[in-house]
Structures are given as C-alpha cells and as structure tokens.
N, C-alpha and C positions, 0 to 999 in steps of 0.2 A: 614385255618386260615384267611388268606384273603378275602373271600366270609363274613365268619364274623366279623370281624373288618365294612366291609362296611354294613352289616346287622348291629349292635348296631350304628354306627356313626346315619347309619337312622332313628333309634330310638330316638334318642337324639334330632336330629332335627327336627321330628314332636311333641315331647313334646314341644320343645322351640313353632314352630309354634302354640301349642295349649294352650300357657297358654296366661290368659288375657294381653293386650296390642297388640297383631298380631290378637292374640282372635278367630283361626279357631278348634274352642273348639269340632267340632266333630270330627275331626283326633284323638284327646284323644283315642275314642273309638277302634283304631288300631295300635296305637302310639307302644308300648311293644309287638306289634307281633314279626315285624321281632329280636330284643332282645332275644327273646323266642325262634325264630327257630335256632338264632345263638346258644345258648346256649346249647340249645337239640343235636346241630351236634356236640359240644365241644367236643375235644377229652380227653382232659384233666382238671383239677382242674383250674389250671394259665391259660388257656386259659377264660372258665367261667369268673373267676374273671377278667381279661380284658377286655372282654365283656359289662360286666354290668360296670365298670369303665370307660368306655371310652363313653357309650352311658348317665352315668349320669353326668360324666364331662362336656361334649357337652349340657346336656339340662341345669344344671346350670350355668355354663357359661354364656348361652345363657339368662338366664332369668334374672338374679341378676347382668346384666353388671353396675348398675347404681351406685353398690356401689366403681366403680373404678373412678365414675366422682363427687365422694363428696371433690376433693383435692382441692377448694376453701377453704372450710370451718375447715380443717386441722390446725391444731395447732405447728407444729413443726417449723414455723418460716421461711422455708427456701421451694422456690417452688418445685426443685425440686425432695423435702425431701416429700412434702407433695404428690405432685405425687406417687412417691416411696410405701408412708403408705397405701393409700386406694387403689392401684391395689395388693401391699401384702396380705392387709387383702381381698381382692377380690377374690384373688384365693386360699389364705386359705382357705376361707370359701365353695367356690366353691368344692374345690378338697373334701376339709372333706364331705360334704354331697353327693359326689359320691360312698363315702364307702358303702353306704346303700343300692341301687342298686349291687354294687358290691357283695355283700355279699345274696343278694335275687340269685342273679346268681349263685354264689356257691353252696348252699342250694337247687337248684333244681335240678340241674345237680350232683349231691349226691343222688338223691331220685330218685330208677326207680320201679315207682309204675304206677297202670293200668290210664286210657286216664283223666276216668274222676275222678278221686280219684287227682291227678295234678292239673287239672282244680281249683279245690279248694285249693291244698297246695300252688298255684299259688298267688292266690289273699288271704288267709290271712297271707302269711311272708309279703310279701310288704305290707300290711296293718299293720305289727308289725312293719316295718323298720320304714316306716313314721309315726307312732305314737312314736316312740325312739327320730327320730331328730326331732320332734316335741317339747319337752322336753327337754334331755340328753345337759347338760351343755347351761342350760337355756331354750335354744331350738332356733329354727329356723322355722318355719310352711311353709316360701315359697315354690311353687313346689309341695304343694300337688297336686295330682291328680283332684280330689273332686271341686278343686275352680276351676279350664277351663268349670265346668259346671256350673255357676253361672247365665247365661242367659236361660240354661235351666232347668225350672221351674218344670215340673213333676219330674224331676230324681231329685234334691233337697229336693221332701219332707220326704224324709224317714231319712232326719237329725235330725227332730223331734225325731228320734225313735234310730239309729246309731252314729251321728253327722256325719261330714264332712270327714270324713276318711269311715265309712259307704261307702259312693258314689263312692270313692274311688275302695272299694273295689268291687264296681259291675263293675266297669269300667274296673281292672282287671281281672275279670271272664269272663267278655266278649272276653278278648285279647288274653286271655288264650283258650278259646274256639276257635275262629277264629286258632288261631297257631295250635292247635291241627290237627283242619280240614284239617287244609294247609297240616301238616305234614304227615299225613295221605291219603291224597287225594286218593292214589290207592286205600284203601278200605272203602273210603268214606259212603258206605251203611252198612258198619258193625261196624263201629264207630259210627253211629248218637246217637243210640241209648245212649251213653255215654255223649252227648250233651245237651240231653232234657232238664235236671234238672236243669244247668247253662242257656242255654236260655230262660228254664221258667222265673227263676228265676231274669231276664233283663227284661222280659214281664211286671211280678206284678210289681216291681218298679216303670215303669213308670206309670200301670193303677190306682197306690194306691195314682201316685204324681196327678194326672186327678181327682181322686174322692174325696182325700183331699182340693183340689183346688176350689172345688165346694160350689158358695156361700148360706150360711148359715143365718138362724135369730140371731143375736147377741143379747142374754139380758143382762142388769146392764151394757151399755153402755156409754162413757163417751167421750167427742174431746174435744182438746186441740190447741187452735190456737198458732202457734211457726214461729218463725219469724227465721231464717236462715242468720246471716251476715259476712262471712270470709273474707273481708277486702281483700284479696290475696297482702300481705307484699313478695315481693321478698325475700327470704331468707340472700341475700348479704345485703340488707340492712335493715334486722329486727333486729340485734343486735346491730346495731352501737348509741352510746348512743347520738350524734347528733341528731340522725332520730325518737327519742322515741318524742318528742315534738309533731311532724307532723303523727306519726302515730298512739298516743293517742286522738289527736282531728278529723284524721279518722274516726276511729270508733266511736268516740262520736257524731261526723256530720250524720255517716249513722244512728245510734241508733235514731238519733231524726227524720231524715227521717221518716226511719220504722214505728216508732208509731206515728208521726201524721199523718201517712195514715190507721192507723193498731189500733187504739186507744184500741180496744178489743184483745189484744195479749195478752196471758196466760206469756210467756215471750219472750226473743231475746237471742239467741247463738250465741256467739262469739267463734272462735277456740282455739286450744290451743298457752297459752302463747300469746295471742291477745294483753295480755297489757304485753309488755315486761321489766316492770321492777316491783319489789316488792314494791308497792308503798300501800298496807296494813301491810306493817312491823312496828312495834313499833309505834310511835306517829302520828297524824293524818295527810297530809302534804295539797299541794295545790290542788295535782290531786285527791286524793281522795275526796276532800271536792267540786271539780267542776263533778266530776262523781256522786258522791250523789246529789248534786244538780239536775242534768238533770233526777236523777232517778226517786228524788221527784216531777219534774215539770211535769213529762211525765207518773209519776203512775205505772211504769215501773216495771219488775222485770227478773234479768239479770244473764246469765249464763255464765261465762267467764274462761278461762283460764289465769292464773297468776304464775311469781315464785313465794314463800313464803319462811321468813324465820320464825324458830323456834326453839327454843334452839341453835341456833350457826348453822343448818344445814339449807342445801337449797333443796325446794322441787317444785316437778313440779306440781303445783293442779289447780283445778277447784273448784271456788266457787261459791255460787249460795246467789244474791242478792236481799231484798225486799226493795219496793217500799222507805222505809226509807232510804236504805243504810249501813241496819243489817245485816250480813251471817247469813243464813238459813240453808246454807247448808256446808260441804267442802269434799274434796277428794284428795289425793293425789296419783300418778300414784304409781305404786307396781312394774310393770314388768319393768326396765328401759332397756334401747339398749345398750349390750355391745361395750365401743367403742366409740358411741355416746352422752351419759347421763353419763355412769360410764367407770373407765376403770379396770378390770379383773388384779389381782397379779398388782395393781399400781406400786409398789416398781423397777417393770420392766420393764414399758410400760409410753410414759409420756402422759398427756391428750391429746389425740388425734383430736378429733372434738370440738367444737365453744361450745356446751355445756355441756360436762364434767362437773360432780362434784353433778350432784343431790342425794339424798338420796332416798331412796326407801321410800314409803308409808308401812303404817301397816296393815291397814283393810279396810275393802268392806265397803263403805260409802254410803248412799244412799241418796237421796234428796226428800223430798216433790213437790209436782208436782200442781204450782200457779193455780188457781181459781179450782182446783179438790176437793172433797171432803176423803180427806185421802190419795191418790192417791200417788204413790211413782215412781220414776226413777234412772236408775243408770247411770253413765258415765266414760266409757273405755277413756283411755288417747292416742289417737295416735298407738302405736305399740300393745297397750294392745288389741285392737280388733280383734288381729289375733291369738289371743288365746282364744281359746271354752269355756275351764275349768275355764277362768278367770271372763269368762262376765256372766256363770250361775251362777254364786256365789252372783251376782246382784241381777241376777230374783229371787235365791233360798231367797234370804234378802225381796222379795217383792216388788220389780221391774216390775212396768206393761208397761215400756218404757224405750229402751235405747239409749243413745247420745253418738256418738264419735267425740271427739273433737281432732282435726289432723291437726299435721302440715306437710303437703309434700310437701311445696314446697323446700326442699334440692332436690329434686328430678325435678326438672324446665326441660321440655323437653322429659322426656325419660318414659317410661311405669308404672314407678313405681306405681307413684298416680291410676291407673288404678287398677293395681293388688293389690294394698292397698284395694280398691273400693270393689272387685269381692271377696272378704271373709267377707264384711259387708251382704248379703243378708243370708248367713249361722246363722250367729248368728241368724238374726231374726228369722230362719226357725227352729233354735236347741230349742228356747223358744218358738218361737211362739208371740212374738213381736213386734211392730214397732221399728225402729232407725232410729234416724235422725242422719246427717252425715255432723259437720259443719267444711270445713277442708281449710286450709289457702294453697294456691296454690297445691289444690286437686280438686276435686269433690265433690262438697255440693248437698245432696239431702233428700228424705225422703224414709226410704223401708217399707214395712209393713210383716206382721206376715207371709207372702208365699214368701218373697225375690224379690214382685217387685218393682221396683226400681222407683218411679216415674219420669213424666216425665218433668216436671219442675226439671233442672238442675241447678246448678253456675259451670263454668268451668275456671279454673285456671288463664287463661287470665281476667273475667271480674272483675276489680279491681274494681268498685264498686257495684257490684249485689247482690242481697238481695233477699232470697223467704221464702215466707208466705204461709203457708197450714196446713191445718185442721189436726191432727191425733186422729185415732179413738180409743180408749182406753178400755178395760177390765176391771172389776177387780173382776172375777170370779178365785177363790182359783187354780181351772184346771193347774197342771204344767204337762209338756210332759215327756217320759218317758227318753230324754236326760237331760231336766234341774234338774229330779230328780236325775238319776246314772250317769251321764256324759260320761266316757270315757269306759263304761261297754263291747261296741263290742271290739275296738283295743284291750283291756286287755285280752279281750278273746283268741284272735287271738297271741299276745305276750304268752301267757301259752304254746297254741298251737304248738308255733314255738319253742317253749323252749323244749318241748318233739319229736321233729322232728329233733332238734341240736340233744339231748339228744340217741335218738336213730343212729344219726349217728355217737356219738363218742362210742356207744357202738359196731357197727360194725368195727368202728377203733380198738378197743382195741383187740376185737377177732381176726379179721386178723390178727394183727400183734403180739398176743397169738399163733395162729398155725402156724404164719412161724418161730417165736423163737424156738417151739419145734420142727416144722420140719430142725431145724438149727441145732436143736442139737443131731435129732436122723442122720443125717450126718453125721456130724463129730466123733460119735461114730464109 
C-alpha cells in the first residue's frame, strides 16, 4: 500500500512538472507509469481508487494553484472571506477533477485481460475521462494531457485529424506500454511482441506530424497585415471607474502610434474588454465620438473588446470597427467562467469575482476580414479558446482566421497566462488556421496553421508593446477531418469505455448470482 501511495504521489508530480508553465512536457511521456504499476499491484478496489485519487489530486492541485490567488478580485466584501471563497472553490474544483483519474484506476484494475489488449484499454478510458471533464457541468479542459505537447510540433499534428485529446491518447499508450515492460521485465523477450503495435503506432504519429509539416505551394493565397495591441491594464486597476479615463486614451495613444508607423494595416486588436466601459450603449457620448474620430483620421479599422448592453442584459463582445466608426461586425462570448462571468444556482452563491453578471452570447458570429476579398474570421473570447468544439463552429461558418482576445491578467505572476497560451497552437492545428492571440496581461502573438508560435512576442510586463505581422491567409473550401466531425475519436473511446463498464457490471451481477445460490443451497 505504501510502495503505491509513493508510486501515484509520483505520478501527480511529474504531470504538475509537465504541464505548461514548469513546461518539462517530455516527462508527460512517463508521467502515468509509475500510477499504472501502482495500480496493477492494487490488491484491491479502494486501494486503485486511491491511487488514481491521490496522483490526480497532487497533479491538480499543482497545476490550477492560481485559482486560490484570485481573492483580490472577490466580491464578498470582507478579506478574509474572500481568501476563504477562491481556495474553497480551488480545491473544489481540484478534488472534483481527481475523480477522473480515480475512476481510470478502478476500471483497469477490474480488467485482467492479456499485455497488449490493456495497453489500449489503457489509453482510451483516460481519453473518455478527459473528454467527460472536458464538458460535464460546463467543463473544465485544464490538465489535458495533449496541451504539455504544445512545443512539440510533430506529435500535434494528428490534431487535424483527432483533436487534442487524440495526443492525449498516444501519450497514454506509450505509458501504458513503458509500465507494461516494466511490469514484465522478467520475460521481457516474450512480451515484446505485444508492444509492437503501441510503439508502432508512437512512431507514425510523429513521422505523419514531420511530413505534414513539410512546406507546400499555397494557391488562392491571401496576408493580412494585423497589428497586435494589449495595453497590459493590470487587473486591479482595470475596473476602477477612476482609471477608465487614463486607460481609454492608452490605447487610443498606442492606436495612433501603430498606424502612423503601420498606415497599411488591415486592422488593430485590441484585447478583451480593452475598453472597459459600455460606451456603445444607447445614445452616442464623448468617447465614442473621440474614438470615431481617430478611426476616421487614421483610416483605421479596429477590433476591440467591449461590455455591451442590450435589452436590460450585459454582455461580454467583441466588435469589429470601420474606418467610419460603423460595426461591421459583433460577437458575444457563449462559454462564460463559472464563478467568474456568472455564478451557477445564484439564488445560493452571492457574485463571487469583480465580473459577475454577464449574459451568455447566442451564436457563432463571424467577421469580415478588412482589405480581403470576402474573407471571413472568427473570435474566441478569453476562456472560449480552451474549447475545440467551440472554435470549429468558426471555421465550420467560414472562418479562414482566428483571434483570441484575452484577458489574463487576473492571473499576474503565476503560470496561468502560460497554460492559457499552450491550448492556442491546438486550435490552429484542429483547423488548420492561423490565430492571433491579443491578451491583456498574457502573451500576445501570432500561430499559424502547424501551432508555431511566432517569435515576435508581447509579454505581460511590456505595458506599451505592440506587433505588427503579416498572416498568410487561405481561402480554399479544404476543411480537416476535426473541423468537419470534431470530437469523433474521444466519443469513440466514451462508447468504448461504456461497454468495458458494461461488461464489468455484468460480471458483478454474476458473481454475485452464484454466491446468492450457493447461499442458498447451504443453508438448505
């Protein structure tokens, strides 16, 4: 029992090591060994299940510390109430997504089937688990697997084809093979052959991410010069309605910067919520009548984040400006953060974070794409980019570029903004896209269609930094075979695991069928 308690702990802590922010993303690839050998020596049920509980505790914990240091921005009025609320909701959330693992560990230690037949039950429950919390009561995505490979570029492109749980799942095949070996070691030569199929299958991945990689003639090509300016507003004092004065003519100073160096820019991103007050609501006022102005004087055409109101409700959007000072375009976020944007059963919980109270958006909005010829883009709001299913729904509308406009800096300091970062080059990779990534005390950059990250950065500290770069544009019909079926492997993999449950409640119900009757020809 002890041997495995310290085998899962270790587990836990090289996932923490391996997700982005520490970013030693090739432990990934042995991370869930020792998990596995604990598991396999379990002697019983509760044991497994503490196994896997205590090795996902330890790696969530580890990863999602940041949401115990959001109690500045807390709402209940009193510090050390606010303290109180975001280490609660910290380890709620923590503990809940250790059930997942937990539960992969039960499930295997239930199934004594031959070496390499495991190898594979191996990696698709956990690939059913994390497509569950991926979702299931809204969802959660952090802690995939799939995103600590984000730097590496062959194993990613089979996202085109799987998405990001895909990678996932070779990551665990491979860990499951490794444990096996291990486990085995005494007759290592009469096991291999149960290996082959799982390490072939680590081989093609990478030579498919290498030959996918390889560059190509582009026809019906199109670049769009985009100008990048996140302002980076400290979070403390981007709400305060004092500081809106100073940090509306911020960005209207850097805007005019930008383009009279830049006078051919397609347009300028601004992050989200860049202009922090609704100052497109109802009748026309003075800021908006000084930001048309500079739009008109500089030719401009400008993609911003804003609150809006509408009907009595308030929403968090992105509008997209021409050179007049017309919307062209609009969006409002869909996916909001429990907790942070809305708060879940209100009636029991009181708003929690600084901006509580937004309404969800209805539909996938897309924007016209300035000096293109028909050319379309979509734009994820902040949290929305850490969902697959959300951002194909862009491309699927006709989307040949996408923009996330993000605000991280609640996150000042700590890895967040980082691990926000390393699930943007996915998306590009699941369409096959560029995105540009314009995020107010985050990481502002450009990726393109293979998840590299260029290398012209803004990072969180440079509170005036701005970049300008070319992106190269498609508009060939060609969708990949994630943006057309999206979540088709994990669903697969969920059916899978549902008849692997399935058959093991049917050996529950049998055993405990012949010991009822051998109970009863007893006591006869």
């Amino acid at each position: 029992m002890k041997k495995g308690l310290l085998l899962s702990a270790l587990s836990g802590i090289l996932l923490v090591l391996s997700n982005a922010g520490i970013g030693w993303f090739p432990l990934v690839w042995i991370a869930i060994v020792p998990l596995l050998i604990a598991v396999k020596g379990a002697e019983k049920i509760k044991s497994a299940f503490l196994f896997g509980y205590l090795s996902g505790s330890i790696h969530f914990l580890g990863t999602v510390y940041w949401i115990a240091l959001l109690y500045p921005y807390a709402n209940t009025g009193w510090f050390a109430s606010d303290v109180f609320v975001t280490i609660f909701l910290y380890l709620l959330l923590s503990l809940y997504l250790a059930i997942y693992p937990a539960f992969f560990s039960v499930v295997l230690k239930q199934l004594n089937w031959s070496t390499s037949l495991m190898i594979f039950v191996s990696a698709t429950v956990w690939t059913a688990c994390e497509w569950i919390a991926s979702w299931l009561m809204t969802g959660f995505p952090w802690g995939s697997l799939g995103y600590t490979q984000w730097k590496n570029l062959p194993v990613i492109q089979i996202s085109s084809i799987f998405g990001v749980h895909g990678v996932s799942f070779v990551i665990v095949l491979f860990n499951a093979t490794v444990a096996e070996l291990i486990f085995v070691r005494a007759r290592f030569r009469a096991q291999i052959k149960h290996v082959a199929i799982p390490l072939a299958i680590v081989f093609v991945v990478f030579v498919f991410g290498v030959l996918a990689m390889r560059p190509v003639e582009l026809s019906n090509v199109s670049k769009v010069k985009v100008g990048i300016v996140p302002g980076n507003i400290r979070q403390i004092d981007k709400w305060k309605q004092k500081n809106f004065d100073v940090i509306f003519r911020k960005y209207l100073n850097l805007m005019k910067i930008v383009s009279d160096k830049h006078p051919d820019l397609s347009f300028i991103a601004l992050p989200e919520t860049a202009i922090p007050k609704a100052i497109f609501y109802n009748q026309e006022n003075v800021y908006q009548m000084v930001l048309k102005q500079l739009l008109k004087d500089q030719q401009l055409n400008l993609l911003t984040g804003t609150p809006h109101y509408t009907e009595g409700k308030a929403y968090n959007s992105v509008f997209l400006l021409n050179p007049d000072g017309d919307r062209t375009g609009a969006y409002s976020k869909m996916h909001l953060v429990p907790f942070g944007e809305y708060t879940p059963i209100a009636s029991f919980f009181p708003d929690l974070i600084q901006e509580s109270g937004w309404e969800a958006g209805k539909s996938y909005d897309i924007f016209p794409i300035p000096s293109t010829l028909g050319l379309k883009m979509g734009v994820a709001i902040c949290y929305e980019s850490s969902f697959p299913n959300l951002v194909r729904q862009f491309v699927k509308r006709g989307a040949v570029m996408m923009g996330v406009l993000t605000n991280d800096a609640w996150f000042e300091g700590t890895s967040a903004p980082i691990q926000h970062l390393s699930m943007a080059p996915f998306r590009a990779v699941e369409n096959r896209v560029p995105v540009f990534r314009c995020a107010n005390g985050g990481i502002s950059c450009i990726i393109d269609g293979f998840g590299r990250v260029g290398e012209m950065q803004i990072l969180p500290e440079d509170q005036d930094g701005f970049l300008i770069n070319s992106i190269t544009l498609t508009n060939a019909k060609k969708r990949t075979i994630y943006t057309r079926y999206g979540d088709w492997f994990p669903i697969i993999c969920f059916v899978i695991s549902l008849g692997l449950i399935g058959i093991l409640l049917y050996r529950y119900s049998t055993v405990a069928g012949k010991d009822l009757v051998d109970d009863s020809a007893d006591n006869s």
